[in-house]
C-alpha positions as a printed NumPy array, in Angstrom:
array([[  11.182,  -97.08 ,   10.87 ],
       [  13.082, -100.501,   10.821],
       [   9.521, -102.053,   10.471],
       [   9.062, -100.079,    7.098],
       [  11.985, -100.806,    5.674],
       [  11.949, -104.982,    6.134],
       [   8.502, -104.507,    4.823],
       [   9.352, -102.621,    1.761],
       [  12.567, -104.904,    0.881],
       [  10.358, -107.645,    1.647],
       [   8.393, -106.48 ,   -0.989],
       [  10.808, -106.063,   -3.94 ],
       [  12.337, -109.253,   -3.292],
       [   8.554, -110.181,   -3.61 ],
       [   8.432, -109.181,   -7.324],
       [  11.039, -112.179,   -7.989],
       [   9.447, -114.943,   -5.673],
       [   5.947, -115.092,   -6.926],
       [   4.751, -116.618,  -10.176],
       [   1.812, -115.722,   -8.943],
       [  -0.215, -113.98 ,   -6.2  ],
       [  -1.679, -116.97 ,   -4.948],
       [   1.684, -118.769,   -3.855],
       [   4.639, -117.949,   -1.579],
       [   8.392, -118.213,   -3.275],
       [  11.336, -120.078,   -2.317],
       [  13.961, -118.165,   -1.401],
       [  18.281, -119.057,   -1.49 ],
       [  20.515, -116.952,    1.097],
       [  23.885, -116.965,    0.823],
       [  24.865, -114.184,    3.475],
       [  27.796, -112.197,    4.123],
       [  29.305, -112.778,    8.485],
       [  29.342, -109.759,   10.559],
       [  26.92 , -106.747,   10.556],
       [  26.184, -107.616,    7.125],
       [  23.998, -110.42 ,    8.154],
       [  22.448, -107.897,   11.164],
       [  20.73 , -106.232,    8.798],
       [  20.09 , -108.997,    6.538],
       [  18.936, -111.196,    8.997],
       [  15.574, -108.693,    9.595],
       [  14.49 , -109.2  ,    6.189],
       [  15.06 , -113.095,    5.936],
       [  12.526, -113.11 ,    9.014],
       [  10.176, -110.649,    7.111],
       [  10.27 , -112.784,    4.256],
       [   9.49 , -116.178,    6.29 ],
       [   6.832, -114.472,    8.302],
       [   5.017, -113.52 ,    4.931],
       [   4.941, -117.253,    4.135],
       [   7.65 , -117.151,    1.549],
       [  10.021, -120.309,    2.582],
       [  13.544, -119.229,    2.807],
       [  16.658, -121.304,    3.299],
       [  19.717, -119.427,    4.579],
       [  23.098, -121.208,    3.977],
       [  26.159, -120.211,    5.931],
       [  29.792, -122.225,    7.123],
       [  30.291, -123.716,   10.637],
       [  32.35 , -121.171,   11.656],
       [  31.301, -117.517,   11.714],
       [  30.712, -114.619,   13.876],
       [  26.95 , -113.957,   14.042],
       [  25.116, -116.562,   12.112],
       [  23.64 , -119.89 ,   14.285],
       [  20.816, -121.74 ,   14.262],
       [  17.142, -120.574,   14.474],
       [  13.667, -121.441,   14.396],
       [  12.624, -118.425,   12.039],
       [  13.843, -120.52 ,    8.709],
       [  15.901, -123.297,    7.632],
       [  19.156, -122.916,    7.873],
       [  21.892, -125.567,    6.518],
       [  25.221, -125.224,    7.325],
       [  28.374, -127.064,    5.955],
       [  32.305, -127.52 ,    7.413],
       [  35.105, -125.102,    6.501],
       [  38.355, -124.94 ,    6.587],
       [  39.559, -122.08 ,    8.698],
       [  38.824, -121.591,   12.857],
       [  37.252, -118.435,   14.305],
       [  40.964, -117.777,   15.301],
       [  41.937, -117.659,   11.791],
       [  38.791, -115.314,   11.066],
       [  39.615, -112.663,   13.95 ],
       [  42.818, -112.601,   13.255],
       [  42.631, -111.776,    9.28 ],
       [  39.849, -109.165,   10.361],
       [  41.759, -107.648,   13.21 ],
       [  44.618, -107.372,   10.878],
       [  42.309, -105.484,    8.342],
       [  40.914, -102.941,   11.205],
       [  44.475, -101.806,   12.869],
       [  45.517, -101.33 ,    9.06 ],
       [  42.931,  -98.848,    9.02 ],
       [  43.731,  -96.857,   12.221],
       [  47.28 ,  -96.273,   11.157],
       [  46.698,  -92.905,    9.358],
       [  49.519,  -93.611,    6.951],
       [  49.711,  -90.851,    4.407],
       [  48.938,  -91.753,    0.359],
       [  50.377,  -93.985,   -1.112],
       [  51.28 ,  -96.034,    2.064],
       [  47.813,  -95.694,    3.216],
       [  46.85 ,  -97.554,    0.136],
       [  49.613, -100.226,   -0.273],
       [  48.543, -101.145,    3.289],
       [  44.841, -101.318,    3.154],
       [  45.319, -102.981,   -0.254],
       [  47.355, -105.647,    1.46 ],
       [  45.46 , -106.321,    4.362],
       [  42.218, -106.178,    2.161],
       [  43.657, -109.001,   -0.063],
       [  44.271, -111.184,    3.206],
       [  40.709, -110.795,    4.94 ],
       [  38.754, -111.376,    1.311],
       [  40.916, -114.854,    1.207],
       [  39.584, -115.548,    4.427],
       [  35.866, -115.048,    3.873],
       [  36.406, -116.14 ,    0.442],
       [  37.28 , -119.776,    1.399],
       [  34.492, -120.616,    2.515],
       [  32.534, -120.488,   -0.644],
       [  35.316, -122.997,   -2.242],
       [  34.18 , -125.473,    0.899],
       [  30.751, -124.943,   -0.235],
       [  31.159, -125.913,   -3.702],
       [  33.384, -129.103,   -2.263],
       [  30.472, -130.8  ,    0.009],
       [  28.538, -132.702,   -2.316],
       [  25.932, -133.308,    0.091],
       [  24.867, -130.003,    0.322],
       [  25.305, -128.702,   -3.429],
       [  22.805, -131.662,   -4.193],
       [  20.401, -130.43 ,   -2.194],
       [  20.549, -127.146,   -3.397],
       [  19.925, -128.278,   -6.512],
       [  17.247, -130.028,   -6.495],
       [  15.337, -127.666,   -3.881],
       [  14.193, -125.473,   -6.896],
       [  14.51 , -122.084,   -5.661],
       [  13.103, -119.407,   -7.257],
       [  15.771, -116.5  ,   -6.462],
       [  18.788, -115.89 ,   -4.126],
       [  19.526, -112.88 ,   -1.941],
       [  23.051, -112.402,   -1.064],
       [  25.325, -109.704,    0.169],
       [  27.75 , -109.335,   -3.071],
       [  31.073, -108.513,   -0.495],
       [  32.348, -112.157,   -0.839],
       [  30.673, -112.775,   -4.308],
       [  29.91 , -115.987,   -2.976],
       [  26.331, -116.112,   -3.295],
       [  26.839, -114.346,   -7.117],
       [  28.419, -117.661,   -8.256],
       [  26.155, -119.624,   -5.956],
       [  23.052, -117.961,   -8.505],
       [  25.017, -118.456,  -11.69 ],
       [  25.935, -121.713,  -11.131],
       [  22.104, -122.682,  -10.597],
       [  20.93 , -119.949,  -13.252],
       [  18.765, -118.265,  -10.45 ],
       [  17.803, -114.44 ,  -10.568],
       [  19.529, -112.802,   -8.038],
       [  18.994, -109.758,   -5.402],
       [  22.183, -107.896,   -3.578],
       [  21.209, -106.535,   -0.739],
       [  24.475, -104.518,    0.348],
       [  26.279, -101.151,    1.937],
       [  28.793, -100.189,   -0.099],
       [  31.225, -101.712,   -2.654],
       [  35.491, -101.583,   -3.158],
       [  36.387,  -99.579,   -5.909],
       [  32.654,  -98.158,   -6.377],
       [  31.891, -101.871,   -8.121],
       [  28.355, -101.305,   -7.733],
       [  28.207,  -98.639,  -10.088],
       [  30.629,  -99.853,  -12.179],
       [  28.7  , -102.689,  -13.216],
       [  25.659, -101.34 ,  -13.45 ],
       [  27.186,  -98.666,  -15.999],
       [  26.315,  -95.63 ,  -13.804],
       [  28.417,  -92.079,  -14.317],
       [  31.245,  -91.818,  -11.857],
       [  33.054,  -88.475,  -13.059],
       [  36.492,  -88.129,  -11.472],
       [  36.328,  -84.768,  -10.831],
       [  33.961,  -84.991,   -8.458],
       [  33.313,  -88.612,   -7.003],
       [  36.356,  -88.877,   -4.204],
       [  37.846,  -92.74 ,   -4.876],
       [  38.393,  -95.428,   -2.494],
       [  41.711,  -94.656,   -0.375],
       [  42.196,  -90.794,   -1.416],
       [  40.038,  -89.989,    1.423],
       [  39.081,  -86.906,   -0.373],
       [  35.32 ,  -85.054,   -0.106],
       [  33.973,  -84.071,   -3.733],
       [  35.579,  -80.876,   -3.584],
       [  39.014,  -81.013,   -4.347],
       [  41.782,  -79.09 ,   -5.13 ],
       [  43.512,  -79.758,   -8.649],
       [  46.136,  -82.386,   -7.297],
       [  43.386,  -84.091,   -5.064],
       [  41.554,  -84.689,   -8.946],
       [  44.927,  -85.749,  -10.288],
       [  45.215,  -88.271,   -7.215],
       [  41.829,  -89.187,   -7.512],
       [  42.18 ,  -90.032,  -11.211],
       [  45.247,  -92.254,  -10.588],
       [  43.721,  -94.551,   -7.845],
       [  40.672,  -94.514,  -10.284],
       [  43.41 ,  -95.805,  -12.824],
       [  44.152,  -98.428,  -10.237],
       [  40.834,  -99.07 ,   -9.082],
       [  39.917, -101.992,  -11.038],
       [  43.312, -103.538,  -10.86 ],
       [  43.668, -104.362,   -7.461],
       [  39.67 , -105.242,   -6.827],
       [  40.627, -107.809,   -9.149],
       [  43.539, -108.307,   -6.743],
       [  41.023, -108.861,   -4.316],
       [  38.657, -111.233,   -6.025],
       [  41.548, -113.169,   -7.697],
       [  40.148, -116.745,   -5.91 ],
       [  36.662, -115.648,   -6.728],
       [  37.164, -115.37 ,  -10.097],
       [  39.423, -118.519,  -10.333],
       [  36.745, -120.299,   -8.504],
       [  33.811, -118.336,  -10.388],
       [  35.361, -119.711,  -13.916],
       [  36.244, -123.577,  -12.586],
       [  32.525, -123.905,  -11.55 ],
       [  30.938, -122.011,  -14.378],
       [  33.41 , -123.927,  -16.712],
       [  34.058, -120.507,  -18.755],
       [  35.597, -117.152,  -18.339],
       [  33.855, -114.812,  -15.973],
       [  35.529, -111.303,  -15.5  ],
       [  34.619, -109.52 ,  -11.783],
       [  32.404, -107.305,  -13.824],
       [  30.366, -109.915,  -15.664],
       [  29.403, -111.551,  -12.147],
       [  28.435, -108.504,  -10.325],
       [  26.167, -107.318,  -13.927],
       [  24.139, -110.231,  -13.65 ],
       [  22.391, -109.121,  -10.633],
       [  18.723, -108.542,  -10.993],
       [  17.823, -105.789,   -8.438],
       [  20.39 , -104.4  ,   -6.241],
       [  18.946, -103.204,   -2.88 ],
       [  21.609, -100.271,   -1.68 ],
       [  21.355, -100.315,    2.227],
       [  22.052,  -96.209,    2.662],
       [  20.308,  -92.839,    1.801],
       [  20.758,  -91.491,   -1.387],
       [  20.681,  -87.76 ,    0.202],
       [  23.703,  -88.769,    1.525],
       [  25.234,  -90.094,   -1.268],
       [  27.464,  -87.744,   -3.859],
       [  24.496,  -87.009,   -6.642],
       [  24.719,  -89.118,   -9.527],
       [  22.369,  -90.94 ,  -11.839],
       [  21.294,  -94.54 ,  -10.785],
       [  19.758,  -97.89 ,  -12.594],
       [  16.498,  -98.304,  -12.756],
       [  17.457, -102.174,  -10.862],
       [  19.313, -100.256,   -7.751],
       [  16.735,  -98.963,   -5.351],
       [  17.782,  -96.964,   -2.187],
       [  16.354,  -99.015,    0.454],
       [  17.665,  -96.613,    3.454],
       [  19.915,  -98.039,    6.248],
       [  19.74 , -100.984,    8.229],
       [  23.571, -101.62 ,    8.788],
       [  23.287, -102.947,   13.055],
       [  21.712, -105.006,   15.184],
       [  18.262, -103.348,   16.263],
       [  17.86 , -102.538,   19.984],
       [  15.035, -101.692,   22.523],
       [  14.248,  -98.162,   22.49 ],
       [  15.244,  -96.372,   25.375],
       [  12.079,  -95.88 ,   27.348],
       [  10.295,  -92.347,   27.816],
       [  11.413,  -89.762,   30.192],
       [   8.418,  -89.837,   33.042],
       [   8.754,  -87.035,   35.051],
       [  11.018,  -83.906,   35.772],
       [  11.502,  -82.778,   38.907],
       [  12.118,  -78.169,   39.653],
       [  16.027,  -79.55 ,   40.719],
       [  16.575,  -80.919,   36.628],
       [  17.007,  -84.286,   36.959],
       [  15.16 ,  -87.021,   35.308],
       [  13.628,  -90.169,   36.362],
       [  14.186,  -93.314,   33.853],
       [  13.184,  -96.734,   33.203],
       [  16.477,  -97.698,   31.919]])
């Protein structure tokens, strides 16, 4: 199943790469730390094993992402340590386990949402500050950059060297993704980010539900404030958060939609089914059963 869906990602990102049928594309990746890059990291390989030549960029300092011999991979100095990086996130998780009830749910998750963003943010401003590197992307010619759109990172990466650009993502604060890509989100029935609510709600669920939609696009802002200042000193004009995530050519939406409250879509976002871990061996076959019920396994 995990075969099928590298292969069909593989081939939408396809429909950007080739000119032609003949020759393979060159491909930018600016990827997102964490199990965002477990599941990217199976179609980068796809990709490179269908002779496409892919260069994946990432900092010094992460969790998952190293070396390999699948693809090129350059990587460039930051300025935070992996102590820095599990603290911010560690923060972010226990805010998340405290049950708090609305508002002080929100207020907390907004808080330690703001801190962890800065953290994976910065990295992208140390991109943008080695010369070396930026130079080289330039003149390497790509012909279209996947990213993971979490850290917007790779978003100003592709406007700054007017590529076409593919997200390749699970899930978006403050239901971005289908706020940019003008898609109905009624408020009576699509719960918001922090209510916590299933799309059937009582009357004062809605009337929460419509003031954290209210909210919603204040305090993503809140959390993209040094992407957008960093988005309009590189760009050299004024980019909102929406203008950034808009200019996205395909978005590639890493869950089911049958599990996703109905709505109408784009034709650009295409359900790609989910790859969100790292993929492990199958447990093996059961070989024989014995009259007393136990089983004998290869484990």
């Amino acid at each position: 199943m995990t075969f099928w869906l590298c292969s069909q990602l593989a081939a939408w990102i396809f429909l950007l790469l080739l000119p032609g049928l003949s020759d393979g594309g060159k491909l930018l990746v600016v990827p997102m730390d964490g199990s965002h890059w477990l599941s990217m990291r199976q179609v980068v390989e796809k990709l490179n094993e269908r002779g496409h030549e892919v260069v994946v960029v990432i900092p010094e300092v992460s969790w998952q992402m190293g070396m390999t011999q699948a693809y090129t991979v350059k990587t460039y100095p930051v300025s935070f340590t992996l102590e820095e990086l599990d603290g911010a996130f560690h923060e972010y998780v226990h805010s998340h386990l405290k049950g708090l009830p609305f508002p002080q749910n929100a207020l907390a998750l907004y808080n330690s949402s703001i801190a962890v963003f800065n953290v994976f943010f910065s990295h992208c401003k140390d991109l943008f500050h080695n010369r070396e590197l930026m130079q080289y992307l330039n003149q390497s010619d790509f012909d279209a950059l996947l990213t993971d759109p979490i850290s917007l990172c790779g978003a100003i990466v592709a406007n700054y060297f007017s590529l076409p650009f593919i997200f390749f993502m699970r899930g978006f604060p403050c239901g971005l993704h289908y706020t940019a890509t003008q898609c109905p989100n009624p408020l009576s029935y699509v719960p918001r980010l922090f209510t916590f609510n299933s799309d059937r709600m009582t009357f004062f669920q809605r009337v929460e539900n419509a003031l954290v939609a209210l909210l919603e696009l204040g305090y993503c802002n809140g959390f993209y404030a040094e992407a957008m200042k960093l988005s309009s000193e590189v760009l050299q004009r004024d980019v909102s958060l929406l203008d950034l995530l808009s200019s996205a050519s395909i978005w590639l939406l890493r869950f089911d939609y049958v599990l996703e409250y109905v709505r109408p879509v784009m034709p650009n976002m295409i359900f790609v089914g989910g790859i969100n871990c790292v993929q492990k061996k199958p447990l093996s076959k059961v070989r024989s059963f014995s009259p007393d019920y136990t089983f004998s396994n290869e484990m």
